[in-house]
gemmi code that builds the backbone of each chain (N, CA, C; Angstrom):
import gemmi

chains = {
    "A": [
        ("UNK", (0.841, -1.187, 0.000), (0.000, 0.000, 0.000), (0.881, 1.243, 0.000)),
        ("UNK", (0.691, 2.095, -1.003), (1.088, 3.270, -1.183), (1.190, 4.135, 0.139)),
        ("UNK", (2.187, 4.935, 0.459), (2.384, 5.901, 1.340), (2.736, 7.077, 0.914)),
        ("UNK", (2.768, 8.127, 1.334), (2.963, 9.709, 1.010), (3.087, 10.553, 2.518)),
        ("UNK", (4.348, 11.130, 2.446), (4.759, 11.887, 3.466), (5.646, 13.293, 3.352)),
        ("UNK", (5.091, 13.955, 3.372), (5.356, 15.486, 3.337), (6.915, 15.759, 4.605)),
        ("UNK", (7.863, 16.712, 3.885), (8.252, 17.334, 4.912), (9.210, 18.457, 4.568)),
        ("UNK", (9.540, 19.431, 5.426), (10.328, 21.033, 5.302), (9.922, 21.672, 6.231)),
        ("UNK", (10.489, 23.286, 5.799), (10.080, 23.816, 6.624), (8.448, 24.298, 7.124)),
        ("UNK", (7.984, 24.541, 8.587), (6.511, 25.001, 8.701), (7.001, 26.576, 8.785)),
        ("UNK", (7.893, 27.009, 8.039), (7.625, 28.608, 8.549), (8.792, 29.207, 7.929)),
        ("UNK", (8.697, 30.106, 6.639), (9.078, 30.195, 5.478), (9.476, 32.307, 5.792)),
        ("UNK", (9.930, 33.045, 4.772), (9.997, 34.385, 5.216), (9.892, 35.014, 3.631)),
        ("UNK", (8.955, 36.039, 4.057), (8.498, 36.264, 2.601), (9.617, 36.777, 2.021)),
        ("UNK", (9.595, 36.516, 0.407), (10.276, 36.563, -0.622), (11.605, 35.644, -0.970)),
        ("UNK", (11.014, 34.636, 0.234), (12.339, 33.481, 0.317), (11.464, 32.419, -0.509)),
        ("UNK", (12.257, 30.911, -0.697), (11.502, 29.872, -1.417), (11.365, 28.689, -0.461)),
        ("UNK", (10.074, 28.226, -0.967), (9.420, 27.024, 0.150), (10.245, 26.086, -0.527)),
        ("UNK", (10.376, 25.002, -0.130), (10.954, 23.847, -0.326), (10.389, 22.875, 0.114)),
        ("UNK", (9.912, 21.881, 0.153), (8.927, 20.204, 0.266), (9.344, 19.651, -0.236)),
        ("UNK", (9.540, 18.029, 0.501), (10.077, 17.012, 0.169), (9.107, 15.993, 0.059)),
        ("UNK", (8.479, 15.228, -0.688), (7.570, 14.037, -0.639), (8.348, 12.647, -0.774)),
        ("UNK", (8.070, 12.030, 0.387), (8.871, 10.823, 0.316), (7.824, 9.411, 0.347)),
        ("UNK", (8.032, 8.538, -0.465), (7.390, 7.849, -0.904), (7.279, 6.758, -1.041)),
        ("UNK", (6.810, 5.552, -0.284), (6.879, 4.458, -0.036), (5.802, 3.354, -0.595)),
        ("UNK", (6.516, 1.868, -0.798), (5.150, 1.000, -1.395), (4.817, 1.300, -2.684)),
        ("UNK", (5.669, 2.459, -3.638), (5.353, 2.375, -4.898), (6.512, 3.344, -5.540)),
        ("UNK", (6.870, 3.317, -6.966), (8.057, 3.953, -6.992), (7.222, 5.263, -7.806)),
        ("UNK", (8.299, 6.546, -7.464), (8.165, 7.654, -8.705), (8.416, 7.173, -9.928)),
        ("UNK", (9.193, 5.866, -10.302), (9.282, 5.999, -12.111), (8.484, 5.110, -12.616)),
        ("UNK", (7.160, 4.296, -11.667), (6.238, 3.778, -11.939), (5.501, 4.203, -13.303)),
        ("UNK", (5.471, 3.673, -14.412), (4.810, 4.053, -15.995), (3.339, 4.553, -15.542)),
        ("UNK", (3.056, 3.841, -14.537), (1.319, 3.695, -14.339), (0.741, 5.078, -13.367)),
        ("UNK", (1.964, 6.034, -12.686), (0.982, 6.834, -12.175), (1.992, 8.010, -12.504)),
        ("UNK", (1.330, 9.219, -11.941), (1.659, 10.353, -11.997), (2.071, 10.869, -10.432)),
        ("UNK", (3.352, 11.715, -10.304), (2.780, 13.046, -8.692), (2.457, 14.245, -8.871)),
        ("UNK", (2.098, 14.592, -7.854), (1.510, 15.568, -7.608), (1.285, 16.298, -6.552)),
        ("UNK", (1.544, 17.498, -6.038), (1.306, 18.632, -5.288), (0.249, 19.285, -5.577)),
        ("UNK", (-0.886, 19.538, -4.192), (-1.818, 20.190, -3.853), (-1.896, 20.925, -2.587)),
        ("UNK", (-2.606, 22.103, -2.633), (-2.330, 23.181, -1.503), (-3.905, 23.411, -1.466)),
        ("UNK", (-4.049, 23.900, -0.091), (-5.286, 24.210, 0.376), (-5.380, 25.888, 1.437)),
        ("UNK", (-5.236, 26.735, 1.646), (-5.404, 27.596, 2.223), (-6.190, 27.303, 3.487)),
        ("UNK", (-5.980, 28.017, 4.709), (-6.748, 27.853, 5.999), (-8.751, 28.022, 5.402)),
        ("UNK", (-9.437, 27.064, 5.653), (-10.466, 27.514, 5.378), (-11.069, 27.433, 3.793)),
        ("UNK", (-9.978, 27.087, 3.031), (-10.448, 27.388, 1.774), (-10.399, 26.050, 0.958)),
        ("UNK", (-10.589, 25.920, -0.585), (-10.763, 25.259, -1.227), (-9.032, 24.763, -1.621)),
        ("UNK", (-9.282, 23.195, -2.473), (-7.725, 22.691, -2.901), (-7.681, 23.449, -4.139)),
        ("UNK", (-5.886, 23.727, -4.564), (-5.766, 24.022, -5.647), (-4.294, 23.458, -5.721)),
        ("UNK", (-4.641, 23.243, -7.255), (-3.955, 21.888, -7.799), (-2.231, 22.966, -7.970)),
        ("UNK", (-1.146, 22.610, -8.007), (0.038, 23.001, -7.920), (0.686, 22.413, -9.312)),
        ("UNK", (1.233, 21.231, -9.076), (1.644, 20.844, -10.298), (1.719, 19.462, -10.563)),
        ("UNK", (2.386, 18.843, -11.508), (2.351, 17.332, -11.583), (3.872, 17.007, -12.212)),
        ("UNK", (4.306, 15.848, -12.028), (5.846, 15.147, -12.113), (5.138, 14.200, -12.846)),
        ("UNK", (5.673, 13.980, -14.545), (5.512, 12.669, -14.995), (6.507, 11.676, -14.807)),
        ("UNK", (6.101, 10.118, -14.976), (7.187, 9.265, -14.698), (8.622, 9.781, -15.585)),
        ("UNK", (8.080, 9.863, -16.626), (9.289, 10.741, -17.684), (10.347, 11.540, -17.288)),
        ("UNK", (9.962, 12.226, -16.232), (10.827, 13.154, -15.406), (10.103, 14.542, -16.101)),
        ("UNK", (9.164, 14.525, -16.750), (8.730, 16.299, -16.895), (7.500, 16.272, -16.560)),
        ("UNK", (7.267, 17.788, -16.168), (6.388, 18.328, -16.078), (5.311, 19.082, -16.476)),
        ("UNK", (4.495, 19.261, -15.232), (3.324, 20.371, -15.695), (2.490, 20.981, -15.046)),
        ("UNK", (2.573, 22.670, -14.675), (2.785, 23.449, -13.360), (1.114, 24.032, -13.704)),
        ("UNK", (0.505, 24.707, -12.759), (-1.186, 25.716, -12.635), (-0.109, 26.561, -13.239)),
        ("UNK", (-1.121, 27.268, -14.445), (-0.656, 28.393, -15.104), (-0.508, 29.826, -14.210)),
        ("UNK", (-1.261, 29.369, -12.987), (-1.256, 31.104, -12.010), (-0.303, 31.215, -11.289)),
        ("UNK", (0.642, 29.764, -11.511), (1.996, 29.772, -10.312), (3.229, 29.488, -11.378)),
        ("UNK", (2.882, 28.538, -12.293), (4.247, 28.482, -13.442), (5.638, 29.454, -13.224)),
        ("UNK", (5.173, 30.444, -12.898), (6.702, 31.602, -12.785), (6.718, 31.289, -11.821)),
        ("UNK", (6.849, 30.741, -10.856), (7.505, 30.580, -9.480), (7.521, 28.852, -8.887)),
        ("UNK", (7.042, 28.032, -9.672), (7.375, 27.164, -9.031), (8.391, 25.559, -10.063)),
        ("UNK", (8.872, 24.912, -9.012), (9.066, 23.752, -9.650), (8.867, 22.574, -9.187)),
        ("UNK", (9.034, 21.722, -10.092), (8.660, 20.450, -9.481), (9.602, 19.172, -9.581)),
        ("UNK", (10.247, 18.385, -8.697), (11.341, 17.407, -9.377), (11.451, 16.257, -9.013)),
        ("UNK", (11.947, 15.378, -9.478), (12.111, 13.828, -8.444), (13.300, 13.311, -8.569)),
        ("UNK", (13.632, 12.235, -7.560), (14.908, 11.962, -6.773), (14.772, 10.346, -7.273)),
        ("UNK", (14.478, 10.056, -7.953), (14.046, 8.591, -8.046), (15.167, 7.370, -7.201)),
        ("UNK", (16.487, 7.683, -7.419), (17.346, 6.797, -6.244), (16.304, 7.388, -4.691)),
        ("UNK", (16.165, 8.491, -4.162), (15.756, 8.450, -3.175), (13.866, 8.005, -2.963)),
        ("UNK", (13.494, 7.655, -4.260), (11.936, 7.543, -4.182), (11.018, 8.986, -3.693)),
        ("UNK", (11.808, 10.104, -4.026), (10.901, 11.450, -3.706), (10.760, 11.934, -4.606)),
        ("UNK", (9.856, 13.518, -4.196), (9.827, 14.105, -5.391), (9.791, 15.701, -4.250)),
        ("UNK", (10.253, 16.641, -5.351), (9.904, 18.110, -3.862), (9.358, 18.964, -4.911)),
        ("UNK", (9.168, 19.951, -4.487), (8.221, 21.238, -4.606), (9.219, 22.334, -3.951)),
        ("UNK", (9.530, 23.417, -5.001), (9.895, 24.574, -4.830), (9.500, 25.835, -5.219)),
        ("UNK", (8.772, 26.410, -4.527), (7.562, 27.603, -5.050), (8.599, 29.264, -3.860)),
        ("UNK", (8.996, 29.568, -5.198), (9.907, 31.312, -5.049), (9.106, 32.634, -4.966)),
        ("UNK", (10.088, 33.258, -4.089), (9.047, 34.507, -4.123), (7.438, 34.517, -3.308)),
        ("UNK", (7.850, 33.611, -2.273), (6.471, 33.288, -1.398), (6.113, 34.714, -0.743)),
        ("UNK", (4.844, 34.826, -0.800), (3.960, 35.986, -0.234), (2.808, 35.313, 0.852)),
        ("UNK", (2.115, 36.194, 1.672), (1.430, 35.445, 2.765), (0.608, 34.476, 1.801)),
        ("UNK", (-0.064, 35.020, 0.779), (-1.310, 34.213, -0.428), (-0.739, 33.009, -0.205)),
        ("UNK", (0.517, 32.390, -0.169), (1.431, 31.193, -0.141), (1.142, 30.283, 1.451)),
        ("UNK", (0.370, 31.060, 2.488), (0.584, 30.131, 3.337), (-0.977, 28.975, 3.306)),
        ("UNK", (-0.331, 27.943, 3.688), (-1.865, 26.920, 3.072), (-0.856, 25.493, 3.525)),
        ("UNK", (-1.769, 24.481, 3.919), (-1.386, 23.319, 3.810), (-0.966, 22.754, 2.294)),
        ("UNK", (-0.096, 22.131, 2.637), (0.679, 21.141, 0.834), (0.737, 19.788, 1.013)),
        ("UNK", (-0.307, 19.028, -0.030), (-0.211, 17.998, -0.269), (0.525, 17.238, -1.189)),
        ("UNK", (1.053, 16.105, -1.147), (1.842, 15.541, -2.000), (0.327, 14.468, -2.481)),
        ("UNK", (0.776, 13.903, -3.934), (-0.127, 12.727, -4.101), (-0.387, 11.854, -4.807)),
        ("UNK", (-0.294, 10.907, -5.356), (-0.283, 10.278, -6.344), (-1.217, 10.151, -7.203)),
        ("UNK", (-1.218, 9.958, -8.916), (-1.977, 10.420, -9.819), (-1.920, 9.220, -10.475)),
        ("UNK", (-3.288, 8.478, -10.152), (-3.517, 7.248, -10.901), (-4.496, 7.765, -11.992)),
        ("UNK", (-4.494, 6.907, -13.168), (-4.184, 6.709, -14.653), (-5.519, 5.811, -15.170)),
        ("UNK", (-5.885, 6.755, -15.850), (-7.027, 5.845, -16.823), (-6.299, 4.758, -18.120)),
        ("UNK", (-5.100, 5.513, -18.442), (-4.402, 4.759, -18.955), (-3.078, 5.605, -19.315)),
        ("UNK", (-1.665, 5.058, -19.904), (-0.828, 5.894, -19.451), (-0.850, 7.218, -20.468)),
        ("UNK", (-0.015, 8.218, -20.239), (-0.476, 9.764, -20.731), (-2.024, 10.065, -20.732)),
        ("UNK", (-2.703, 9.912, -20.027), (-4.124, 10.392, -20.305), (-4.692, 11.519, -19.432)),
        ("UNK", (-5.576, 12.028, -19.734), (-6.047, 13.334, -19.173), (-6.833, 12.611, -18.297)),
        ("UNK", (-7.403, 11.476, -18.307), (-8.627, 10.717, -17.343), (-7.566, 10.668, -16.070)),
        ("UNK", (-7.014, 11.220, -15.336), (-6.764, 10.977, -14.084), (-7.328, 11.340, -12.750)),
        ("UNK", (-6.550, 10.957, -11.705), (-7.092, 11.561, -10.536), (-6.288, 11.197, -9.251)),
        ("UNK", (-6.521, 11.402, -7.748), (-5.496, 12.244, -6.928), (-5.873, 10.687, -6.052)),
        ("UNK", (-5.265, 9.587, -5.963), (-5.760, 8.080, -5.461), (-5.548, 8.365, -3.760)),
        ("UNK", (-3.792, 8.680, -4.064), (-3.649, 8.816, -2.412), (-2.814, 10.023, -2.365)),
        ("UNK", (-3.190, 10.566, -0.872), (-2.827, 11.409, -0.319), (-1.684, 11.450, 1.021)),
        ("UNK", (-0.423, 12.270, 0.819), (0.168, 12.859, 2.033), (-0.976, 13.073, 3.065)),
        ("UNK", (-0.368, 13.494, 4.305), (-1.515, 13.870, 5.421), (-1.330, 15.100, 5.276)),
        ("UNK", (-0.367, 15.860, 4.631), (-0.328, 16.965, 4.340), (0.666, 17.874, 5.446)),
        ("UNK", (1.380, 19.333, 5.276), (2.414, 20.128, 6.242), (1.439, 21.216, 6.109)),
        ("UNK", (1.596, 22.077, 7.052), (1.401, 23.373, 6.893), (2.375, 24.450, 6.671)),
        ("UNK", (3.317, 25.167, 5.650), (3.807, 26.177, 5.856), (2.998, 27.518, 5.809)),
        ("UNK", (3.769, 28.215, 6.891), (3.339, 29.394, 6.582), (4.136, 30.398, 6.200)),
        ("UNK", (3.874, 31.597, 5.817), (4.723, 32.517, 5.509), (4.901, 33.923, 6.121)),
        ("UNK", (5.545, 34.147, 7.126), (5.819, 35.316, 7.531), (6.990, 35.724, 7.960)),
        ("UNK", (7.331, 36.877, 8.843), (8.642, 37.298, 8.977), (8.788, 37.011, 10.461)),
    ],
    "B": [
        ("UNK", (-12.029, 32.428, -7.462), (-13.261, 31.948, -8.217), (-12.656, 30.307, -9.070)),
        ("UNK", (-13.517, 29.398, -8.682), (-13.203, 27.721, -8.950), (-13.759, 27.751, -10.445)),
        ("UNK", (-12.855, 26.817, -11.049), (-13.382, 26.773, -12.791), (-14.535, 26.100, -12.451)),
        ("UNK", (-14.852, 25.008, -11.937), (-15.880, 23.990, -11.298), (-16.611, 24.512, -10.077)),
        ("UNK", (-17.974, 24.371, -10.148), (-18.986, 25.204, -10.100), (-19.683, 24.406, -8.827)),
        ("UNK", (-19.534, 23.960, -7.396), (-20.425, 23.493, -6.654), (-21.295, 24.020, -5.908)),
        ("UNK", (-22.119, 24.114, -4.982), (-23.017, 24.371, -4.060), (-22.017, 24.861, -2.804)),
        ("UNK", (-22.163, 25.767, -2.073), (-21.078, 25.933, -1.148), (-21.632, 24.798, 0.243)),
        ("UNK", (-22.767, 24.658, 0.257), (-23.127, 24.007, 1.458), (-24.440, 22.828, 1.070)),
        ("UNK", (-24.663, 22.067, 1.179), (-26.304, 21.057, 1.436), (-26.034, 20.251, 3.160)),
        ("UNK", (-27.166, 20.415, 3.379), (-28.077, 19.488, 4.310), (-28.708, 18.780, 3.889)),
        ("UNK", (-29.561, 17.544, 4.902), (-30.212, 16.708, 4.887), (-30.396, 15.769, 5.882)),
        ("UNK", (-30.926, 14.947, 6.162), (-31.485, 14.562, 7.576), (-30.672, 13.714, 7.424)),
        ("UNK", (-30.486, 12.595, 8.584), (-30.483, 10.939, 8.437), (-31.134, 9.654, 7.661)),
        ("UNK", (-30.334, 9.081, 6.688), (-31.024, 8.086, 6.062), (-31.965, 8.646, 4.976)),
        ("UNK", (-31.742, 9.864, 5.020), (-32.244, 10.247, 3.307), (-31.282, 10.346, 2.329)),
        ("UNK", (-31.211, 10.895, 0.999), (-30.178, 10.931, 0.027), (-30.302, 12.241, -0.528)),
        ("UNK", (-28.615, 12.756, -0.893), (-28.480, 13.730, -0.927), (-27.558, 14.110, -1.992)),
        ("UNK", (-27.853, 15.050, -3.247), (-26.980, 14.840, -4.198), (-26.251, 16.242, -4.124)),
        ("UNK", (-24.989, 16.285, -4.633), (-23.829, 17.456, -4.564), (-23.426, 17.651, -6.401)),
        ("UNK", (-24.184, 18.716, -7.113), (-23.521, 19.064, -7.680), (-22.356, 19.706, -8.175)),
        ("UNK", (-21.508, 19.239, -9.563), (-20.723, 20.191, -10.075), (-20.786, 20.500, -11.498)),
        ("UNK", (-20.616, 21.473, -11.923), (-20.556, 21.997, -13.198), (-19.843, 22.499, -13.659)),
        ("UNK", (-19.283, 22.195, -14.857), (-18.239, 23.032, -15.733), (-18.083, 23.407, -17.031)),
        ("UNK", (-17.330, 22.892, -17.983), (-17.508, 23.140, -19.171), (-17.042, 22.303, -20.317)),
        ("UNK", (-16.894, 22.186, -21.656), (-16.588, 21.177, -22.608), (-15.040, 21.056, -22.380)),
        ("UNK", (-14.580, 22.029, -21.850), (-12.750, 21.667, -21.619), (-12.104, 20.770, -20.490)),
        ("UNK", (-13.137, 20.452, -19.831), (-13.127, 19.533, -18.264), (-13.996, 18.581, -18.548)),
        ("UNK", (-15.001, 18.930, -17.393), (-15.783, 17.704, -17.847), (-16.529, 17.429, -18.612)),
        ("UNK", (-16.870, 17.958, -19.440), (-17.460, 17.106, -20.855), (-16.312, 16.718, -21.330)),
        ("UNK", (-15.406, 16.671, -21.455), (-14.199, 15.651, -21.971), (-13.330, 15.051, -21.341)),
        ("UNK", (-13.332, 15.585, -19.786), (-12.515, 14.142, -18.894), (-13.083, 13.843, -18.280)),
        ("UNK", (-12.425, 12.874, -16.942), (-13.016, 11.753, -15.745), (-13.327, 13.124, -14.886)),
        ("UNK", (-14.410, 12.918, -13.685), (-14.476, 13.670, -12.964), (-14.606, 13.042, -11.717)),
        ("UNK", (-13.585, 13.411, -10.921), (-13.568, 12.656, -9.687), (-14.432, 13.822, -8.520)),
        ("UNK", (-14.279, 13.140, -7.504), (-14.446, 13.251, -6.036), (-14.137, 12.996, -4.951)),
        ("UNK", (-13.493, 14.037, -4.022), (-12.984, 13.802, -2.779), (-13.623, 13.965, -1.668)),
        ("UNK", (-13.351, 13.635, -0.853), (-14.079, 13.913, 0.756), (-13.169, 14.016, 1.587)),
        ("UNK", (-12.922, 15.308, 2.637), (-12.227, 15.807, 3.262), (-12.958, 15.901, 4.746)),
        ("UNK", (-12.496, 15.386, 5.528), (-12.935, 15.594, 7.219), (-11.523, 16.808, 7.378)),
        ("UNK", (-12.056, 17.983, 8.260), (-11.565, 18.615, 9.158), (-9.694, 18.278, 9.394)),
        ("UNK", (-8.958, 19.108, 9.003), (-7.938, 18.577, 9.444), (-6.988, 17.612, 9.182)),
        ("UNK", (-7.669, 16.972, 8.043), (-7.439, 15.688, 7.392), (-7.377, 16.015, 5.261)),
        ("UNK", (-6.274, 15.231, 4.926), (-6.109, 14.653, 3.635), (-7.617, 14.427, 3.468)),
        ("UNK", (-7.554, 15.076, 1.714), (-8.903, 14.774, 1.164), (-8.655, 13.244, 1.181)),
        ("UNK", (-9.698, 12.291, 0.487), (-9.905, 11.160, 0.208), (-10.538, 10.992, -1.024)),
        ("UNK", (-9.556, 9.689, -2.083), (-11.044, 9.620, -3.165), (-12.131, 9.158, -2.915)),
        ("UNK", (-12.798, 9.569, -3.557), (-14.187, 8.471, -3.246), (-14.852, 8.481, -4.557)),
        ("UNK", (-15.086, 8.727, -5.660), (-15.329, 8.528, -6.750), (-14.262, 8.863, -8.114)),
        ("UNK", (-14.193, 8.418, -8.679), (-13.213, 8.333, -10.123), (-13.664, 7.705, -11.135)),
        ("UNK", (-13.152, 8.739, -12.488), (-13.615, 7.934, -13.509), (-15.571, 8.329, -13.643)),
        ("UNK", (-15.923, 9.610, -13.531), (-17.182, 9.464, -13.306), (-17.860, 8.746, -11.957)),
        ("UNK", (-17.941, 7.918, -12.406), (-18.583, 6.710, -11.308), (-18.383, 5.229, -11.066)),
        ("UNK", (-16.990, 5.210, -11.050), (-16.044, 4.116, -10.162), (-15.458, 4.405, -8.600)),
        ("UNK", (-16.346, 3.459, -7.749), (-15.566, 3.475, -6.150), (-14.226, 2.927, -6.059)),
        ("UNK", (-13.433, 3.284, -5.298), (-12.200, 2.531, -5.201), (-12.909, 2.022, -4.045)),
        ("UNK", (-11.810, 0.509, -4.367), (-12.041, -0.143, -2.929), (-12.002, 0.217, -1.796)),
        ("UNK", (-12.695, -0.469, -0.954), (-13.034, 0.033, 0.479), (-14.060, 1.398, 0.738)),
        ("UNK", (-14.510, 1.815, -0.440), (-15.645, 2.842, -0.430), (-17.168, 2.557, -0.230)),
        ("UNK", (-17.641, 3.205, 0.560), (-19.287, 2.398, 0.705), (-20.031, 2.651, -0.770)),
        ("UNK", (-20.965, 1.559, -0.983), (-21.604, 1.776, -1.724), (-22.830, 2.962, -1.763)),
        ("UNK", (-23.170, 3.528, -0.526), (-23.941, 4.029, -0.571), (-23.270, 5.521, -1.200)),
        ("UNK", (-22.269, 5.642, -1.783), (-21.340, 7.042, -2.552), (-21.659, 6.690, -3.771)),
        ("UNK", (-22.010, 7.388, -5.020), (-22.193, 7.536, -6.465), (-21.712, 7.992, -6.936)),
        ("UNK", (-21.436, 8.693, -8.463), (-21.042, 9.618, -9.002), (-22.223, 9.176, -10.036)),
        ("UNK", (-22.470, 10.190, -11.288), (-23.133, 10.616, -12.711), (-22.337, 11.722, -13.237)),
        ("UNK", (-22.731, 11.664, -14.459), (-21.615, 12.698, -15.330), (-22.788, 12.922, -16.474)),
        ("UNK", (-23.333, 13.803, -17.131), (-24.091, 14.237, -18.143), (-23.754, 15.725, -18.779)),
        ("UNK", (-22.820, 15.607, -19.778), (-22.552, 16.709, -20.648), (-21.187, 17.515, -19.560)),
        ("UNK", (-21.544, 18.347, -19.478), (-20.483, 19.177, -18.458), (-21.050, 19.451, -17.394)),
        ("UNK", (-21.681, 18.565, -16.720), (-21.887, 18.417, -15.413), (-22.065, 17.545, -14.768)),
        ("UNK", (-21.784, 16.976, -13.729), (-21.733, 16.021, -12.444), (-21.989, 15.853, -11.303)),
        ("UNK", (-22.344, 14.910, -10.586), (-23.276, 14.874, -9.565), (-22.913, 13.709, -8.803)),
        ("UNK", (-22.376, 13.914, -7.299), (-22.063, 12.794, -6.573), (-23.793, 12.530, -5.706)),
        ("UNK", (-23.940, 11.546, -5.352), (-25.575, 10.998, -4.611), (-24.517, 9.981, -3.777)),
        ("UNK", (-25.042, 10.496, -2.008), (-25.050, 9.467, -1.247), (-26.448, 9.452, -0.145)),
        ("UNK", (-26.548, 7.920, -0.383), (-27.829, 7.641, -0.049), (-27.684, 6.983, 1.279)),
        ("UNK", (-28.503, 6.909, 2.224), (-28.772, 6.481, 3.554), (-27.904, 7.099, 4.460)),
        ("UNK", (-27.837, 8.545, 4.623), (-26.973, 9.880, 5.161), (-26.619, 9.527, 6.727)),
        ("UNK", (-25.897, 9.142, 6.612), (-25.224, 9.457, 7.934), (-24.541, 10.497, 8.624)),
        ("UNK", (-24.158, 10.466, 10.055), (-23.897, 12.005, 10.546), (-21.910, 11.841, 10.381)),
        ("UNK", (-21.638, 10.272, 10.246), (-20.309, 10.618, 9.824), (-19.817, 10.532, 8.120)),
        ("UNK", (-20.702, 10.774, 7.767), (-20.909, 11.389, 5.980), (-20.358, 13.302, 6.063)),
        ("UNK", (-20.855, 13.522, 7.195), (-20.823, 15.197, 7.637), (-19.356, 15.368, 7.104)),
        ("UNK", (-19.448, 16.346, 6.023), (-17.530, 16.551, 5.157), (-17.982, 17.344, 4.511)),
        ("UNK", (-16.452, 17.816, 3.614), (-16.551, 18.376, 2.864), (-16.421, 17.811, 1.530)),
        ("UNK", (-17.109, 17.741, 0.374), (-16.923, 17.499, -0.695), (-16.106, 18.313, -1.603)),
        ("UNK", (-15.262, 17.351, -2.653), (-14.859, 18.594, -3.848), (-14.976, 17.558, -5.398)),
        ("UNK", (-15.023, 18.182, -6.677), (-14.936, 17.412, -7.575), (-13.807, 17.924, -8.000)),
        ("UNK", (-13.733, 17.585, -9.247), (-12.106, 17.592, -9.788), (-12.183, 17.032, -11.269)),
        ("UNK", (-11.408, 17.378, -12.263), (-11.279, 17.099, -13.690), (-9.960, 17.824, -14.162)),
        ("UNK", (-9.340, 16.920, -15.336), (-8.439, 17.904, -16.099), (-9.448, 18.611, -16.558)),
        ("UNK", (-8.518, 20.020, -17.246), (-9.211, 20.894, -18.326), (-8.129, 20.969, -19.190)),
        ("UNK", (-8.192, 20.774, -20.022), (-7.826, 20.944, -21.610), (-6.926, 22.185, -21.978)),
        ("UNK", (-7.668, 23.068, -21.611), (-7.818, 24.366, -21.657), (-6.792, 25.124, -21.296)),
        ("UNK", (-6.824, 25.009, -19.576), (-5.648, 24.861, -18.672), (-4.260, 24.376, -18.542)),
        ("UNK", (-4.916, 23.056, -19.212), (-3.828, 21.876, -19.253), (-3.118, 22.020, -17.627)),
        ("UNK", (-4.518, 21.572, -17.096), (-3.986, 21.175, -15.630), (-5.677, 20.696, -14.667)),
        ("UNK", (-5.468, 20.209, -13.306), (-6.609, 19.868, -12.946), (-7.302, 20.762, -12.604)),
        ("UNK", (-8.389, 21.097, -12.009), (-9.223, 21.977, -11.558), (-9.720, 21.235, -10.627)),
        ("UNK", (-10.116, 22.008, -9.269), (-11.184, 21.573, -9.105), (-12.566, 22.533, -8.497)),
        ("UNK", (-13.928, 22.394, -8.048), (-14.552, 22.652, -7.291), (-14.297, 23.741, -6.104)),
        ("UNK", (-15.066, 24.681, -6.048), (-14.803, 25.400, -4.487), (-15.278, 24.336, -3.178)),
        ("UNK", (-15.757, 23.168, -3.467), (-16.061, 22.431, -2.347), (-17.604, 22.779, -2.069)),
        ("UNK", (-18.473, 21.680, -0.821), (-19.188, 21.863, -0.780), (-19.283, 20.844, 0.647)),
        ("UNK", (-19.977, 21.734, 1.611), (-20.438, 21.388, 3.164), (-21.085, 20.833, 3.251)),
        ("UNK", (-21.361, 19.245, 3.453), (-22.195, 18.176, 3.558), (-22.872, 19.001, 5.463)),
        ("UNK", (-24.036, 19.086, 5.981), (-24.297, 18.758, 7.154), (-25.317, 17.565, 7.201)),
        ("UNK", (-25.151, 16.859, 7.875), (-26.560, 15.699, 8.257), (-26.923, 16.479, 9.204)),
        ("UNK", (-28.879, 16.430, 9.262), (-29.110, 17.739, 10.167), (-29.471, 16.344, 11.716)),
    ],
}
model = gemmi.Model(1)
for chain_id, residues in chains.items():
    chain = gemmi.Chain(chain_id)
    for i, (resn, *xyz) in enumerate(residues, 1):
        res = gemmi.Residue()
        res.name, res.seqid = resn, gemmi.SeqId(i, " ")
        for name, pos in zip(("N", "CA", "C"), xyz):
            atom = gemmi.Atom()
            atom.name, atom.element = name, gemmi.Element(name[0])
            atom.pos, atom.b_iso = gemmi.Position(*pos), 0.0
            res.add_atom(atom)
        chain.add_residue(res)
    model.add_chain(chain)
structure = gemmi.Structure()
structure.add_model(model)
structure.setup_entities()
């Protein structure tokens, strides 16, 4: 059974860069069959999707964050992290890591199977 | 403002059924899967529908999904008070070329 575990810093300083580590157990990042993925949620608010890591090693970022973030994987270490620059308070929100199972491989039919329990950073001085 | 269009809140008693719309457009869901999560307080969403209307294992049956044109609709029937969550749907968009999802939506069992 798949695992997902978030970790970095909880407390970031604006105009510095977040950094997240997703470490990943019970299934590999260069698995053909799924996708990762980072999701953020704001205190109170709705998820919004961040970006996605194909097994391929590329990507594909939310067009409202693209200039500031990246996404990468460690495959000897089975992770993948998240680096989002230029953080402003808008930036503080829980971050999920998650895996992106497959209607079939490259397909748009996907969806978010399992979930990190998720970190909270926040952002202030 | 969510590309995907839900109800911010529904009620409903115990042991009745209660459906949660979402709506969007031909760049989402009228052309991809539209899932569904369920989020308790504090907690990792959860899937609970994919693919339209496939449960993953270990999901009660009493959870649904439907999909008709560019819109979708999760139904869970025989409401319980630990059903009480938050819902969200979810789809690629085309458009975007990324997922979207839902502003969510406040299940209460009254």
């Amino acid at each position: 059974q798949v695992q997902l575990q978030e970790s970095g810093p909880g407390l970031v300083k604006p105009s510095q860069t977040l950094s997240l580590t997703c470490t990943v157990s019970g299934d590999s990042i260069s698995s053909p069959y799924y996708y990762w993925s980072w999701i953020r949620q704001p205190a109170g608010k709705g998820l919004e999707w961040i970006g996605l890591l194909y097994s391929s090693g590329s990507t594909n970022y939310n067009p409202s964050l693209k200039s500031r973030v990246t996404i990468s994987g460690d495959p000897s270490k089975n992770q993948f992290s998240l680096n989002l620059n230029s953080v402003t308070a808008a930036d503080t929100a829980v971050y999920f890591c998650a895996r992106v199972g497959l209607a079939a491989a490259g397909d748009n039919h996907n969806w978010f199977d399992a979930w990190g329990q998720g970190i909270l950073v926040t952002v202030s001085s | 403002q969510s590309v995907l269009t839900q109800p911010p809140s529904v009620s409903e008693a115990p042991r009745q059924r209660v459906t949660i719309s979402c709506s969007g457009s031909s760049s989402n869901i009228g052309n991809n899967a539209v899932n569904w999560y369920q989020q308790f307080p504090g907690k990792a969403p959860k899937l609970l529908i994919y693919y339209d209307d496939l449960l993953p294992s270990g999901v009660s049956g009493r959870f649904s999904g439907s999909k008709s044109g560019t819109s979708a609709s999760l139904a869970i029937s025989g409401l319980q008070s630990e059903d009480e969550a938050d819902y969200y749907c979810a789809a690629w968009d085309d458009y975007l070329n990324g997922v979207v999802f839902g502003g969510g939506t406040k299940l209460t069992v009254l």
